[in-house]
TIBATI-921286 format. One record per residue (C-alpha): chain; x, z, y; residue number from 1. Coordinates in Angstrom, 2 decimals. Each point is the difference from the previous one (the first is absolute). Layout:
residues N
PT_A_X_Z_Y_NUM;
...
//
This chain:
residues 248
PT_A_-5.00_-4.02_7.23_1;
PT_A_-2.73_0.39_-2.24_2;
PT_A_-1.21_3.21_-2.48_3;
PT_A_-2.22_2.13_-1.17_4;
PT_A_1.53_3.32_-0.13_5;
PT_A_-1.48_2.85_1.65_6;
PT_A_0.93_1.04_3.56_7;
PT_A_-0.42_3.22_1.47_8;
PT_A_-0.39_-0.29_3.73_9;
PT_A_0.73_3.18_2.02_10;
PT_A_-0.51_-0.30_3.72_11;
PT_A_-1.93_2.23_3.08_12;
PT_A_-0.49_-2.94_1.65_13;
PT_A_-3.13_-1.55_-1.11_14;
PT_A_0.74_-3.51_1.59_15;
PT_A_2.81_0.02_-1.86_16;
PT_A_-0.67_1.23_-2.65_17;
PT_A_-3.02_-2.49_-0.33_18;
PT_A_2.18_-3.14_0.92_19;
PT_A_2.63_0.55_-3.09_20;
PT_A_-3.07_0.62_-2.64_21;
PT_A_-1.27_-2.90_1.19_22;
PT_A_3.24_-1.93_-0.36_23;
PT_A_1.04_1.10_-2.99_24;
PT_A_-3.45_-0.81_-1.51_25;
PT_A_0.47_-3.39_1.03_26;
PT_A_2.66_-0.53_-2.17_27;
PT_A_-1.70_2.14_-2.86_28;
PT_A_1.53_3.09_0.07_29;
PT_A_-2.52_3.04_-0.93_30;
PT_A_0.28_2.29_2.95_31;
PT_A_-1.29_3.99_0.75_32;
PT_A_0.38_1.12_3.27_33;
PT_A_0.73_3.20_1.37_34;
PT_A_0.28_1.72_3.63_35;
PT_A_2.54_2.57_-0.61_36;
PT_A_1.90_1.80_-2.81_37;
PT_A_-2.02_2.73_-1.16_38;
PT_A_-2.60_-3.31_-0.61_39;
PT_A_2.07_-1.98_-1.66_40;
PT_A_1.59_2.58_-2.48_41;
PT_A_-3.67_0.96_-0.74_42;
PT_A_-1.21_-3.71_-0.69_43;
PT_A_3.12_-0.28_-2.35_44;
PT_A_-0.48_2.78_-2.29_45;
PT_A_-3.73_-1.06_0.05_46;
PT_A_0.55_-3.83_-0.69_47;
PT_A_0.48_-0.87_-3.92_48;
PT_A_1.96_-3.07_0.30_49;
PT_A_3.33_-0.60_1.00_50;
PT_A_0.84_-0.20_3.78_51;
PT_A_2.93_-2.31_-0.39_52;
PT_A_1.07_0.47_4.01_53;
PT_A_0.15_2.15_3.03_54;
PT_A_-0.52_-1.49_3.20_55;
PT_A_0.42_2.79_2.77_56;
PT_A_0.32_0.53_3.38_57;
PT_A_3.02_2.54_0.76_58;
PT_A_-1.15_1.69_2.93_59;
PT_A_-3.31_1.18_-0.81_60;
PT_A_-1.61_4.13_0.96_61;
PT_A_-0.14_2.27_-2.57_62;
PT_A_2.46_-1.39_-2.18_63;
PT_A_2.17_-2.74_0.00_64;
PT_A_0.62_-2.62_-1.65_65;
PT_A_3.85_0.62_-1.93_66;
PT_A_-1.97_3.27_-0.56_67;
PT_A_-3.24_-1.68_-2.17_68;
PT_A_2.33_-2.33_-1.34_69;
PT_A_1.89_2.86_-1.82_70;
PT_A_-3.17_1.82_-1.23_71;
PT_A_-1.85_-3.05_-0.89_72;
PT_A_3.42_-1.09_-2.49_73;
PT_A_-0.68_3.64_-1.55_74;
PT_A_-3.48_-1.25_-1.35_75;
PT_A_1.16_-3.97_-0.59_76;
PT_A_3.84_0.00_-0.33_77;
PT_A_0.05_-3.77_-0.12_78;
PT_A_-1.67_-0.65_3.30_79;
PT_A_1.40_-2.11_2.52_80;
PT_A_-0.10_0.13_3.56_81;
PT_A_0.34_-1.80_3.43_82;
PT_A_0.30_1.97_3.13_83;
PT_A_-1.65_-1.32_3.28_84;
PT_A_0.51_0.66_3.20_85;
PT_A_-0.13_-0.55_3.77_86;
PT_A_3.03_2.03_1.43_87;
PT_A_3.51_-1.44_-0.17_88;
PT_A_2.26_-0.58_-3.12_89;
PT_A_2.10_2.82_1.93_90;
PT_A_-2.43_2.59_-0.40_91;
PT_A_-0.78_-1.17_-3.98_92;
PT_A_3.55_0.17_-0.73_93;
PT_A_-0.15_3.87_1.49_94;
PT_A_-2.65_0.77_-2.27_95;
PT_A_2.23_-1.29_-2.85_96;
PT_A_-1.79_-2.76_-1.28_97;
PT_A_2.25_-2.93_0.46_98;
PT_A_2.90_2.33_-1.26_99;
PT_A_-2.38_0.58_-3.64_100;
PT_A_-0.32_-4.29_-0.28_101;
PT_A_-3.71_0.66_0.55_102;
PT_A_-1.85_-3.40_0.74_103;
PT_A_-1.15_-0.20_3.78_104;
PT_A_-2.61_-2.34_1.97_105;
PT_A_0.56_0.38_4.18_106;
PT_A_-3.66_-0.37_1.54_107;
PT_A_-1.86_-1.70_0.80_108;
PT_A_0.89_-2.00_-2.65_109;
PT_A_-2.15_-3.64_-1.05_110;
PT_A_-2.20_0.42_-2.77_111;
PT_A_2.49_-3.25_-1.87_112;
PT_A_2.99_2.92_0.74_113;
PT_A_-2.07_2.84_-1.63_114;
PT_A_-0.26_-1.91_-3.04_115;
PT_A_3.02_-1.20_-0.62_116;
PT_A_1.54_3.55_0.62_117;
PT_A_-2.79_1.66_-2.48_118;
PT_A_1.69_-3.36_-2.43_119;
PT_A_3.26_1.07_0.67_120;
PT_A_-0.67_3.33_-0.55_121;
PT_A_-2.21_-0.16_-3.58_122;
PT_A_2.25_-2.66_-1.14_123;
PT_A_-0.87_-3.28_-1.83_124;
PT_A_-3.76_0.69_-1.88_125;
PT_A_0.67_0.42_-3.58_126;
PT_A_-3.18_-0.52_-2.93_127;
PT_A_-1.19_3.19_-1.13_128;
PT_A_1.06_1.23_-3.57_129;
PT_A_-3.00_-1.18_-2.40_130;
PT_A_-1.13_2.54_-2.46_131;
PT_A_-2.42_-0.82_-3.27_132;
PT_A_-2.20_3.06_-1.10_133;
PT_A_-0.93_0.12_-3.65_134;
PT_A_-2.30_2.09_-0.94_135;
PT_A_-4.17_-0.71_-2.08_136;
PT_A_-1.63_2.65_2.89_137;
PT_A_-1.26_-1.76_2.85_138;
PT_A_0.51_3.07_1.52_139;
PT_A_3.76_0.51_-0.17_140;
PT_A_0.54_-3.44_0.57_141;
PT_A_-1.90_0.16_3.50_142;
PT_A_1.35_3.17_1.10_143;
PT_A_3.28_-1.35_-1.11_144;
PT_A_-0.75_-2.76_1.84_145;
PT_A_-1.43_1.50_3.21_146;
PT_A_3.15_3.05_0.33_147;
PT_A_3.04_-2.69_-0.39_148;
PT_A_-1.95_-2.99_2.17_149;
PT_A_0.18_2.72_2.66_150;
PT_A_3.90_0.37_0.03_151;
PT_A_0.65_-3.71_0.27_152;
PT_A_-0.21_-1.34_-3.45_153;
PT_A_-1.26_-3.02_-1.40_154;
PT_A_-2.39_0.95_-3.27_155;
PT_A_-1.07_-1.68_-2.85_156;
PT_A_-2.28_1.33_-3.12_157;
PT_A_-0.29_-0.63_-3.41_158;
PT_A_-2.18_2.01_-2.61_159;
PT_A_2.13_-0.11_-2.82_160;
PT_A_3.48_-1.40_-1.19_161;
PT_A_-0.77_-3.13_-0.54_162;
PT_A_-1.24_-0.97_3.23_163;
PT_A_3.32_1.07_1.45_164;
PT_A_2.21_-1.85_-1.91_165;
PT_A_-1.96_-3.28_0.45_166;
PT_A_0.35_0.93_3.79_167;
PT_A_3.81_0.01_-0.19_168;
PT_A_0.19_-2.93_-2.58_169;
PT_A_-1.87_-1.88_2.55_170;
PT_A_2.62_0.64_2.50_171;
PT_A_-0.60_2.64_1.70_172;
PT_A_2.78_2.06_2.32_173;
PT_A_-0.63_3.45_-0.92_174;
PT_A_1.82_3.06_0.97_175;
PT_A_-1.85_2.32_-1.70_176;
PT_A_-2.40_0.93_-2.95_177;
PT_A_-1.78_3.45_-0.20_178;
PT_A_-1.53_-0.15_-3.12_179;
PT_A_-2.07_2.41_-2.31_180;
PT_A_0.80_0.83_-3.30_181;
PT_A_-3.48_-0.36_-2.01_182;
PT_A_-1.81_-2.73_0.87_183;
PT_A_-2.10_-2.73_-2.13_184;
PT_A_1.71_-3.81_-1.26_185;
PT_A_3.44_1.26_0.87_186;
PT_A_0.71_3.63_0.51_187;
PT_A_2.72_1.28_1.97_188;
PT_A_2.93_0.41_-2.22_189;
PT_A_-0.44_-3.49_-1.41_190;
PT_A_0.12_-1.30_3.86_191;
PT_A_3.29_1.68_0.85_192;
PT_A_1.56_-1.52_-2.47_193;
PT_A_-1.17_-3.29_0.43_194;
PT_A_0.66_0.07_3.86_195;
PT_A_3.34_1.75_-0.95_196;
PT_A_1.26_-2.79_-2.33_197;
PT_A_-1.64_-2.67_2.13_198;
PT_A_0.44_0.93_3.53_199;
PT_A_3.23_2.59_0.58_200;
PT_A_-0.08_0.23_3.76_201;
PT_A_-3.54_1.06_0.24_202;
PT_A_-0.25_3.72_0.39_203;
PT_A_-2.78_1.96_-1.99_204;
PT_A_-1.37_4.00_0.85_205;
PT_A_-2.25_0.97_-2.84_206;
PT_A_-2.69_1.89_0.37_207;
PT_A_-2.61_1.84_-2.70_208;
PT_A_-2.00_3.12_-0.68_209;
PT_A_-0.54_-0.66_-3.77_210;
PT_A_0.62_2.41_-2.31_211;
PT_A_1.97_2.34_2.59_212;
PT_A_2.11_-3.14_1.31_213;
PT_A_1.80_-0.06_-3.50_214;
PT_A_0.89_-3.68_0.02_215;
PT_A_1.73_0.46_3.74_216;
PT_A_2.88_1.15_-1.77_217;
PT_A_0.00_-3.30_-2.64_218;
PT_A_-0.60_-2.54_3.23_219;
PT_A_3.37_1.65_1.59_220;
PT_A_1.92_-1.17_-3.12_221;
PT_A_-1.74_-3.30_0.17_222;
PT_A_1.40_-0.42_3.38_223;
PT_A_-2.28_1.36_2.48_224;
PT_A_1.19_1.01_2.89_225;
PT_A_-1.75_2.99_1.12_226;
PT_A_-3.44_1.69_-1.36_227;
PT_A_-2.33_1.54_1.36_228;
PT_A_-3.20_2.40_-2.09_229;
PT_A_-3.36_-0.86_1.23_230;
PT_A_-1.53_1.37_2.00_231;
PT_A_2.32_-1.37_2.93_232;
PT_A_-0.37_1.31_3.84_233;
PT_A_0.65_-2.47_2.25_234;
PT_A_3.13_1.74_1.40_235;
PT_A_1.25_-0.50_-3.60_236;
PT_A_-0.63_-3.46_-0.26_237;
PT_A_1.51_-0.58_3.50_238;
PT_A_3.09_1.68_-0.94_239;
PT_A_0.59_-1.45_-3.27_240;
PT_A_-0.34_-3.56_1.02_241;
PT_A_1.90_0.06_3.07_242;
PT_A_2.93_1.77_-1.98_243;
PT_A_-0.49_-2.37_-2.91_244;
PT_A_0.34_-3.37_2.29_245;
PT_A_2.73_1.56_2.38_246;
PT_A_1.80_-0.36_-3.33_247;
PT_A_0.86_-3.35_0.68_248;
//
């Protein structure tokens, strides 16, 4: 019944509210706590990392709970979410939430039943994709580093080619490999096609600012599979690796 996803906790009552945080931390979920809706959609937008679930109370003042559920899926789409409450399964099923297969805990609920729903719910842990930034700036490789450790990915560095393809001759699982195209020992070009011939599966985004991003267009033939011209905002960066590994 164990994790470490994040839990958004949305409940007026503070007793409550305090006794599933405290749960849930137990078995070493990451929780933020809110007392109402307007709260909770404010914490979200303002909270960097992924919120993996939605714990709510359904009848709550101000706005209810089926109501922040829908607004808080318009900012994370992939949320999940448990619905708690203390009235009967009668009056949840009016409010349509057992008709829409939402997942339910009755209170007062055991904090061994809260975490096995919030389980349930999530679904068995998986690792997090592991990504391998290539670049000779220590700069780019810690803001690299810091933007995609944020959104739930494991990261690696390497200043050059060469260190990367002793990582993944050593054994390494990678998923992905963001490398730049000019670089000292073993530049860019060289290191997609040596990861290309060597390792097929692993997926590759190049990235460069070099003479206008000319050699982007030479690392797509090579077998990249996206690019991206330096320099890269983070909502770039975001986007292009979460399309690039949804790939499959």
């Amino acid at each position: 019944m164990r994790g470490s996803e994040t839990v958004l906790i949305v409940e007026d009552e503070r007793d409550v509210r305090d006794l599933a945080s405290e749960a849930l931390e137990g078995y070493g979920y990451n929780v933020l706590g809110a007392a109402n809706g307007r709260e909770a959609l404010t914490l979200a937008e303002q909270h960097a990392a992924p919120i993996d679930l939605l714990l709510t109370d359904v009848v709550m003042p101000g706005m209810n709970g089926k109501v922040l559920a829908d607004q808080l899926r318009r900012q994370r789409p992939t949320i999940k979410t448990v619905f708690m409450s203390g009235y009967s399964d009668d009056v949840i099923s009016e409010s349509d939430l057992a008709k829409g297969g939402e997942a339910y805990l009755q209170k007062p609920f055991a904090p061994q039943d809260l975490a096995s729903k919030v389980r349930e719910t999530l679904g068995i842990g998986s690792l997090p994709k592991t990504v391998l930034v290539v670049d000779d700036e220590d700069s780019i490789r810690g803001l690299f580093q810091e933007l995609l450790t944020a959104e739930g990915y494991r990261v690696l560095v390497a200043s050059d080619g060469r260190q990367a393809c002793d990582l993944l001759r050593r054994g390494l699982d990678l998923d992905l490999v963001i490398t730049d195209l000019v670089m000292p020992n073993q530049e860019g070009i060289e290191t997609i096609q040596a990861l290309r011939q060597q390792f097929p599966k692993v997926k590759i985004i190049a990235i460069s600012g070099a003479f206008g991003g000319q050699f982007l267009s030479t690392a797509r033939l090579l077998g990249a599979d996206a690019t991206l011209m330096k320099p890269v905002s983070p909502n770039q960066l975001r986007g292009t690796v979460a399309e690039v590994l949804s790939r499959g």
